[in-house]
Each structure stands twice: as C-alpha cells, then as structure tokens.
C-alpha beads as a LAMMPS data file, in Angstrom:
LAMMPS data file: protein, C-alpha beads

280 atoms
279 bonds

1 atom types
1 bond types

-500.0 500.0 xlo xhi
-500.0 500.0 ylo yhi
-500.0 500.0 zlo zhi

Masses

1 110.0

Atoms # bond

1 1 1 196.157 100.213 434.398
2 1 1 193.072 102.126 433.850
3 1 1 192.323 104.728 430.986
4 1 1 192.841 107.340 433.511
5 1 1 196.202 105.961 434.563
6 1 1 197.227 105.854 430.867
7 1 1 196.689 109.446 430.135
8 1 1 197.872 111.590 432.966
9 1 1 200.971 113.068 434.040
10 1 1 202.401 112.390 437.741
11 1 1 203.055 115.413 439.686
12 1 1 206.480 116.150 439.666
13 1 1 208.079 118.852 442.212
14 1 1 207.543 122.645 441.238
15 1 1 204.766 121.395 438.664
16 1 1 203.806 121.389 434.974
17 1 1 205.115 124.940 434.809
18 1 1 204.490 126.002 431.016
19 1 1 202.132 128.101 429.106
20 1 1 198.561 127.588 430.231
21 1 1 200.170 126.219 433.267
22 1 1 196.992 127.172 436.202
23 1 1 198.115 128.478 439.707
24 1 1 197.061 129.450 442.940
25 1 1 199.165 132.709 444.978
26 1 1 198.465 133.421 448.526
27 1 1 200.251 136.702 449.786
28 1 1 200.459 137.745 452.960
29 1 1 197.008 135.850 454.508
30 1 1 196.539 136.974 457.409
31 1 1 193.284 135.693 459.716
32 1 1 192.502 137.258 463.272
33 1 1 190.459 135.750 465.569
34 1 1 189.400 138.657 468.013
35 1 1 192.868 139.640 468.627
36 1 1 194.519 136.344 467.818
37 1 1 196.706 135.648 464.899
38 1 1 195.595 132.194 463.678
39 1 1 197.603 132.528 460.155
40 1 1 200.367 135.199 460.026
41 1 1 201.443 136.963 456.633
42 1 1 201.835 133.575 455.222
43 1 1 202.882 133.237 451.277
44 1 1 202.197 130.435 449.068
45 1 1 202.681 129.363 445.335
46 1 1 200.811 126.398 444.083
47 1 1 201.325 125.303 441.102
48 1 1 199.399 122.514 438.905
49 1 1 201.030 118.982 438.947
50 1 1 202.625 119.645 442.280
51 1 1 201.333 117.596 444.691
52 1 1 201.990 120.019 447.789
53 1 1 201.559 118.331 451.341
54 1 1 201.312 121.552 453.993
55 1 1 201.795 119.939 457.751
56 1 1 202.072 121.476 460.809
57 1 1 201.922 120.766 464.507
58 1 1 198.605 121.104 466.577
59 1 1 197.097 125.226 466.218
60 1 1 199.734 125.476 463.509
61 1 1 196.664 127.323 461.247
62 1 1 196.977 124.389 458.557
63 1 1 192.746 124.379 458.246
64 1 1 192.559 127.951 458.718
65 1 1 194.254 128.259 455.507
66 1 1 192.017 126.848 453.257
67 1 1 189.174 127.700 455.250
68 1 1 190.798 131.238 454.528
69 1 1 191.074 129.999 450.438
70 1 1 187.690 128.941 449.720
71 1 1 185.731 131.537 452.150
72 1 1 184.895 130.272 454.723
73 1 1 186.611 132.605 457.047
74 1 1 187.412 136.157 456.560
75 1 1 191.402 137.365 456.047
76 1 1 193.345 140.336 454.380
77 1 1 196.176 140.393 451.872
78 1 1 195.371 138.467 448.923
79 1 1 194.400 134.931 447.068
80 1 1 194.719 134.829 443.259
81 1 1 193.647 131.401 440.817
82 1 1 195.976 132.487 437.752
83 1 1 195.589 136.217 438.243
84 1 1 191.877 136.329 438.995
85 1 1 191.213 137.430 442.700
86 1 1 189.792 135.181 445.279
87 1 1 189.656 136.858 448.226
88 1 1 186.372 138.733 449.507
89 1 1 184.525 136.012 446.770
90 1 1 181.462 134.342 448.386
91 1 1 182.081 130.771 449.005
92 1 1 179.796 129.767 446.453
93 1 1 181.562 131.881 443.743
94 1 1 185.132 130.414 444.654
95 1 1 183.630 127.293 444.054
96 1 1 182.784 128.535 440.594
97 1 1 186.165 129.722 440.055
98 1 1 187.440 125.962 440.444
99 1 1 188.773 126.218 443.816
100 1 1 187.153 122.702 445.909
101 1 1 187.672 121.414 448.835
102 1 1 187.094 118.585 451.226
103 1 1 186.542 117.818 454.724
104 1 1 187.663 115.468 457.443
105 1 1 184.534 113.596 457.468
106 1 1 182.916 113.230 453.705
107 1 1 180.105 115.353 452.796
108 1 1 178.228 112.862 450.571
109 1 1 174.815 112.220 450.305
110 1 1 174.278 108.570 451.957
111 1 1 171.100 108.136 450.755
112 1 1 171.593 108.423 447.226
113 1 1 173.988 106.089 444.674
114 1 1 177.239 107.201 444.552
115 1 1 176.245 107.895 440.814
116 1 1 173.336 110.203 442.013
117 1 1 176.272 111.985 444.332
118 1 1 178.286 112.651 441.199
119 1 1 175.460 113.807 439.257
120 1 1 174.339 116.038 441.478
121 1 1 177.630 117.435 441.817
122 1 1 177.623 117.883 438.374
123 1 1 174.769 119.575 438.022
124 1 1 175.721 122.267 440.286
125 1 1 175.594 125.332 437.873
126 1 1 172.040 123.874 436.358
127 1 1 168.411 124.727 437.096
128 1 1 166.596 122.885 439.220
129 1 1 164.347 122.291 436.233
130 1 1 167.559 120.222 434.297
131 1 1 168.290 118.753 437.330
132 1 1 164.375 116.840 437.964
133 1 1 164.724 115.733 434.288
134 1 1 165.507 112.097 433.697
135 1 1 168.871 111.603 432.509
136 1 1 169.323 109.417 429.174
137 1 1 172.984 107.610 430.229
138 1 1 175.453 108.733 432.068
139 1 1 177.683 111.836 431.530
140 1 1 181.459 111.233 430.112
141 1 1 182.834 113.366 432.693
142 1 1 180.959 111.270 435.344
143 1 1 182.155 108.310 433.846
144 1 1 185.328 109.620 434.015
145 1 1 185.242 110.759 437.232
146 1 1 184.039 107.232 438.615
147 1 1 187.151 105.564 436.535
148 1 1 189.594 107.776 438.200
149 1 1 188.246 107.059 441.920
150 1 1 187.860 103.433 441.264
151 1 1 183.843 103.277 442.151
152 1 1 182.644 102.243 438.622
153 1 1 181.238 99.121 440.018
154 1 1 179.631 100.740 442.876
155 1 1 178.003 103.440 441.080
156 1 1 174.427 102.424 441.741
157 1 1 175.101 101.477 445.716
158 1 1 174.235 103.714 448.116
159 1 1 176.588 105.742 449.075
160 1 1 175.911 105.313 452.968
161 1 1 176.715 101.806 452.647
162 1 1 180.694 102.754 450.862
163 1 1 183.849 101.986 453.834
164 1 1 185.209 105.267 454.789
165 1 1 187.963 105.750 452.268
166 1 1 185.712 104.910 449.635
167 1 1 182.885 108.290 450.932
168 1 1 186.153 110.484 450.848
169 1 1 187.002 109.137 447.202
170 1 1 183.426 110.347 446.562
171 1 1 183.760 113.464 447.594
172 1 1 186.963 114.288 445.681
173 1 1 185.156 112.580 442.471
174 1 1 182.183 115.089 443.322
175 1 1 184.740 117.973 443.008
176 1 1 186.502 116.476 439.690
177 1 1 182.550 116.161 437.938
178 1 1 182.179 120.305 439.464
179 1 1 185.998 120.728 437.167
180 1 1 187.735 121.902 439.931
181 1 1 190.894 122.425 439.387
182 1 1 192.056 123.376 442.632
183 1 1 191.620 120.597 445.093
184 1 1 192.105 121.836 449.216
185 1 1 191.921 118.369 450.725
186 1 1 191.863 118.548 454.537
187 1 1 193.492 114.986 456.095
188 1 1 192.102 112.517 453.259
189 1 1 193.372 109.611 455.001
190 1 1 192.587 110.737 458.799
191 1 1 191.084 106.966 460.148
192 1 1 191.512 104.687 457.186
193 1 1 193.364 101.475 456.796
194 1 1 196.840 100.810 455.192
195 1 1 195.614 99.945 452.317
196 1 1 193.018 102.597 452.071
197 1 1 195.626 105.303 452.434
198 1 1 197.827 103.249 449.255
199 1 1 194.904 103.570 447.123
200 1 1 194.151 107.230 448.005
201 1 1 197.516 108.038 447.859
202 1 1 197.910 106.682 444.262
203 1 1 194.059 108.483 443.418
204 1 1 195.955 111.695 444.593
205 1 1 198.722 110.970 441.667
206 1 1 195.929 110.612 439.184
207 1 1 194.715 113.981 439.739
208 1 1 197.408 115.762 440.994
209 1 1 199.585 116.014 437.767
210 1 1 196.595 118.089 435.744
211 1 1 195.639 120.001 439.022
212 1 1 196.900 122.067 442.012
213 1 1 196.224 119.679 444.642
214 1 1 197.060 121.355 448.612
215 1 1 196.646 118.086 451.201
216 1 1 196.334 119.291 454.742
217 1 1 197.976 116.201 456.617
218 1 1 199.296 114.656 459.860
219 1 1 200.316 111.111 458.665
220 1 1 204.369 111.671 458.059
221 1 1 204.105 108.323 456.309
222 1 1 201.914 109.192 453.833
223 1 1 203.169 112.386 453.565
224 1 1 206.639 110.966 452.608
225 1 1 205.140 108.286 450.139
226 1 1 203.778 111.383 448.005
227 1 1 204.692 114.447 448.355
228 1 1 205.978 116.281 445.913
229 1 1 206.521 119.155 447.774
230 1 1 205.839 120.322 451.389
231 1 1 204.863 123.228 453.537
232 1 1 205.265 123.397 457.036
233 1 1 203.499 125.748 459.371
234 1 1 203.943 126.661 462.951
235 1 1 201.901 129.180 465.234
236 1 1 200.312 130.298 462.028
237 1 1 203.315 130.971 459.676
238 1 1 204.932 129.378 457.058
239 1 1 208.733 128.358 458.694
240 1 1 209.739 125.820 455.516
241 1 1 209.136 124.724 451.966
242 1 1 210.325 122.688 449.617
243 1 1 211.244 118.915 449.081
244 1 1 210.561 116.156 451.653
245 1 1 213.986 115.572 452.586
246 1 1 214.692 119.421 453.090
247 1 1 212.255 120.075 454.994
248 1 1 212.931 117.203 457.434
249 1 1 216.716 117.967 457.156
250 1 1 215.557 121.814 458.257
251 1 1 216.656 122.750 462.298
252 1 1 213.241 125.050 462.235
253 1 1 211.205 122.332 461.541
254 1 1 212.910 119.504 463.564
255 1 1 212.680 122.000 466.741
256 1 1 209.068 122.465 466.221
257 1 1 208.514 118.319 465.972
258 1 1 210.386 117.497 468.364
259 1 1 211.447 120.308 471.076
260 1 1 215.079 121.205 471.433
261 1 1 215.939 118.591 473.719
262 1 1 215.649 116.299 470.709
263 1 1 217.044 118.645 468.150
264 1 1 219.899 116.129 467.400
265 1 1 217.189 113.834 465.723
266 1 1 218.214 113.683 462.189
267 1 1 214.556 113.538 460.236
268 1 1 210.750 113.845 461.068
269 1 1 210.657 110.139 461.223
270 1 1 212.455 110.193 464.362
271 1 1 209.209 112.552 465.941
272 1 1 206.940 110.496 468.295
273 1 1 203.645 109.572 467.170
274 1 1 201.842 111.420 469.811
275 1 1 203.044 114.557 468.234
276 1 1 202.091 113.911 464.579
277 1 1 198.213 112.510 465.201
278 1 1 197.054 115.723 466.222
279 1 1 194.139 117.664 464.891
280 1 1 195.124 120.920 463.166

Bonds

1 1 1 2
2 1 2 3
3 1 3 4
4 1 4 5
5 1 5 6
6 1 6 7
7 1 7 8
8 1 8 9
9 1 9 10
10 1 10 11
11 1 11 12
12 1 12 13
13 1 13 14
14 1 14 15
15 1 15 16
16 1 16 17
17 1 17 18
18 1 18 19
19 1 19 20
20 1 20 21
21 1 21 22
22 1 22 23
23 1 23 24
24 1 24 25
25 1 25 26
26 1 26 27
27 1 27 28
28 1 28 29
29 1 29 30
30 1 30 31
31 1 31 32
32 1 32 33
33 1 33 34
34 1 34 35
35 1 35 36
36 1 36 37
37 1 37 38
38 1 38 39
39 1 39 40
40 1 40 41
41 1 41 42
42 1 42 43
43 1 43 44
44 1 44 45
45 1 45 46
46 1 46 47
47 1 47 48
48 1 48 49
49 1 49 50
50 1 50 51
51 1 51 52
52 1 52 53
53 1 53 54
54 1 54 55
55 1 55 56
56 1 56 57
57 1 57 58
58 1 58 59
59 1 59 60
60 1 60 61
61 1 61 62
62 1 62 63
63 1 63 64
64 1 64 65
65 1 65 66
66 1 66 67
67 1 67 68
68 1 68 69
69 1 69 70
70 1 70 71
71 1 71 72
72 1 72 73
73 1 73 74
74 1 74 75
75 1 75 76
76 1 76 77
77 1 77 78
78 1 78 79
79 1 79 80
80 1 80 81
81 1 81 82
82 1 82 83
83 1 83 84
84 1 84 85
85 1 85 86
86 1 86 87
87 1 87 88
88 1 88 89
89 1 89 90
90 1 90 91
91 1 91 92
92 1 92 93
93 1 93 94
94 1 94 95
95 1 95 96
96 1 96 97
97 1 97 98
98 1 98 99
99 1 99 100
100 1 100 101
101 1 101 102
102 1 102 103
103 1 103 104
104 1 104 105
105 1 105 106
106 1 106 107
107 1 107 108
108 1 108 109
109 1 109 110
110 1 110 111
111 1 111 112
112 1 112 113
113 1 113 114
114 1 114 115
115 1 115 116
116 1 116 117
117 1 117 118
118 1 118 119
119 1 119 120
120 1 120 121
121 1 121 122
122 1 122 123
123 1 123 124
124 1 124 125
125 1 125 126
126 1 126 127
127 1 127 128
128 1 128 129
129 1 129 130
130 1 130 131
131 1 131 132
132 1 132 133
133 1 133 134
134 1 134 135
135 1 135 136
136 1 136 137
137 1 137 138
138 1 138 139
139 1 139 140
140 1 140 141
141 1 141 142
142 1 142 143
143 1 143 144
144 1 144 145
145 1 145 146
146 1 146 147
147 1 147 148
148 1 148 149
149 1 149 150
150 1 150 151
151 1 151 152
152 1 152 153
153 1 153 154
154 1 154 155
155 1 155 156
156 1 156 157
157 1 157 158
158 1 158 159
159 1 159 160
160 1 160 161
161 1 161 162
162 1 162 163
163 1 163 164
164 1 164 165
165 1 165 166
166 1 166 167
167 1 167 168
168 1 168 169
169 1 169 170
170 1 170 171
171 1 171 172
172 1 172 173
173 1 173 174
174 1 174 175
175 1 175 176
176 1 176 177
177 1 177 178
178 1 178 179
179 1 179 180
180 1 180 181
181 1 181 182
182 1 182 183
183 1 183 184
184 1 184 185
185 1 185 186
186 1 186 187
187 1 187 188
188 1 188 189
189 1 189 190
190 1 190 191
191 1 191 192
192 1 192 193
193 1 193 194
194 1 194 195
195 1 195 196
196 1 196 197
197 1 197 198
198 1 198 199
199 1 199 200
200 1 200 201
201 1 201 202
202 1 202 203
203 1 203 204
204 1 204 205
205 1 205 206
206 1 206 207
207 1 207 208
208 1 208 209
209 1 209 210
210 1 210 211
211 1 211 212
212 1 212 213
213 1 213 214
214 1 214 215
215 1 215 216
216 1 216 217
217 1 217 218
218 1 218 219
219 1 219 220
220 1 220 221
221 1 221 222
222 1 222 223
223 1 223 224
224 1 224 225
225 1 225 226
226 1 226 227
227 1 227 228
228 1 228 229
229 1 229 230
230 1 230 231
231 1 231 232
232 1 232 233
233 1 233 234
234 1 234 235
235 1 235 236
236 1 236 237
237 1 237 238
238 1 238 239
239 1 239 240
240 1 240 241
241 1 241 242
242 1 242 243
243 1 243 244
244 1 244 245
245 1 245 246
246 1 246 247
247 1 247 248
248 1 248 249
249 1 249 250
250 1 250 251
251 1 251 252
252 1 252 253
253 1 253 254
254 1 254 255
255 1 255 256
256 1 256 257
257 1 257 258
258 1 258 259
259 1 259 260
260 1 260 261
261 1 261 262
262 1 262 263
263 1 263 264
264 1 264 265
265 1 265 266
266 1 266 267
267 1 267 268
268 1 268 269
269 1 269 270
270 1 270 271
271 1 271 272
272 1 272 273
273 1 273 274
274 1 274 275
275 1 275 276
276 1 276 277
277 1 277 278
278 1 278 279
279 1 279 280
C-alpha cells in the first residue's frame, strides 16, 4: 500500500457530505447546436467523494456536458463549484476555479519526462520567468502526484515512450499538480488492456474520495467495478440516477440499451456489446 493509499478516503455513494464538503450543481444546461438540442434542461449534483459514472448511448450528449462544464461550448441555465458561478467563465478561468478535465486521447507532452509534464502543469499560474528557472528538487505536490498515479519510477522517461494507460495516468496527475478538484474525465479506459483499466480504476478510488470526480464512460464493466453512483443520459437528457443496480433495474434505461423488444432483459449486462462501444 502506498502513502497515498494509506491516507485517503474511498468514495462512497452521495459523497463526503459535511462542512467544507466541495460541489459541483448543473441546472437546467441546455446546449443548441443551430436548432438542435444536444443537452436538454439537464440537472446534476456532484458531490466530492462520489465517484459518479454518467453513460449514455451513442448522441446521448455525455461529452457535450463537460464540454458545456469547463467552456468549451456555449449553454444557458447555470454551473456552480460550491456557489461560485461557472458558466460564461473563459476556459482558462474554469480551470483556475479547479474544474479539469481530460480527453480521449492524452494531452501530454511526449517529448518531455513525465516529471517535466507534471511540472509544467504545475507551474501553470507562474511566469514564464519562474518557469525557465532551474528547479532545486522536486515539488511535494509533484511527488505526490507521481505516488498516487504510480509513475515514480518513470519520472525522468519520456513521456512519448509511456503505454497508453500510463499517458492518461499522466494527464490526470497533470490535473492533481494544477489542484483540481473537479476531475471531468472523458472514457479513461477507451483502448486499454484488462489490467490497465484495474489499475486506473483503483487510481480513480485514490482520488475520487477527496474530489468530485464525473467519468464519461462506455465500458459497463468498468462502470460496475466502480461506480459509486451513475447518470444515464439519452437524446440529451438526464432519464436516471442513482446506484448501479437501480439504474440497471430502471425500465427507462433498459429500453434505451436494449430496444423494447428486449425490455424483458433484467440488467445492462444483458445489452450487446455493439451497443455499449460506441463513441458519445
């Protein structure tokens, strides 16, 4: 067990609700794309320590929310990070606010270490001036960040030479050094191996109990392994939420998985794999 293991809560379903407790509320998003509805009056409430899964058949408008969340496309009604509102905020200034997120294929920087990555990442509200300077050591909260995504002992490779999982655990470690504190994680574990999705899975419980962690996802497996909670969209609305097992026990969302020709199946386990590897 690692010294980030040690000291940090699992997410548990509903969250570390408490004083101090962080959160993020989405009310009524709405985003229209020249006449078409791509996310509907949808509602959310994240809180920290709930590791919330939000899945979705293909065009369901599971991207277009967090696109919507961190800027990067425009949409009424309102996003709020514990009371402070998001919505309208440059992209650059949500990512101030704490709000990160990451992308199907890693953003990293291939040329660099991964410990260059990180420190650049850090550096992020410096000068360029701090950032040419050479650094004496390494920063705790870069050595943190490296314990938690397991890449200590590659933290002077490359990063262009890291396996896929290991660029998307970079990326997430990039946001943790940058102290975000919400993490928008579209489909982490799109095209990696078994084991690869075990150890991201289990990375996703080491930050997920401090944090309000959103994972955009089509892999029902994983989604079952570690979920929390989940949120299921269809044609751009929100049609269930809560546990696992209720939401694959809900009619609505059985329907949508599987058609009504199937609607006897008794859990999203019984849907077809053609219908849950889609892109969203």
């Amino acid at each position: 067990m690692t010294h980030a293991e040690a000291i940090t809560p699992e997410p548990v379903a509903g969250g570390n609700v408490g004083m101090g407790t962080e959160y993020l509320e989405v009310r009524g998003l709405t985003v229209d794309f020249d006449g078409f509805k791509a996310v509907s009056d949808v509602d959310l409430t994240l809180f920290q320590g709930d590791l919330r899964f939000l899945i979705g058949p293909n065009g369901a408008g599971k991207t277009t929310v967090i696109d919507a969340i961190t800027g990067l496309v425009s949409a009424t009604g309102s996003i709020s990070k514990s009371g402070v509102e998001l919505l309208g905020k440059k992209v650059h200034k949500i990512a101030r606010a704490g709000v990160g997120r990451t992308f199907q294929t890693a953003s990293v920087f291939e040329q660099l270490t991964v410990l260059q990555n990180l420190d650049i990442a850090a550096g992020a509200g410096r000068s360029p001036w701090t950032l040419l300077r050479r650094r004496h050591g390494v920063l705790p909260a870069i050595e943190e960040a490296l314990d938690t995504i397991g890449l200590t002992d590659l933290a002077e490779k490359p990063a262009g030479v890291l396996a896929h999982g290991q660029k998307q655990w970079l990326e997430i470690g990039m946001l943790l050094v940058q102290n975000a504190d919400v993490l928008l994680l579209d489909e982490p574990v799109a095209g990696m191996s078994a084991e690869e999705r075990e150890e991201t899975g289990n990375l996703l419980r080491r930050i997920g109990g401090e944090r309000t962690v959103v994972v955009v996802e089509h892999d029902m497996d994983f989604m079952r392994a570690f979920a929390t909670s989940v949120t299921v969209l269809a044609r751009g609305q929100v049609i269930a939420e809560g546990s696992v097992a209720e939401v694959q026990a809900n009619p609505k969302v059985q329907e949508v998985y599987l058609g009504t020709a199937a609607a006897g199946a008794s859990s999203l386990g019984d849907v077809p794999s053609e219908l849950i590897e889609e892109n969203s």
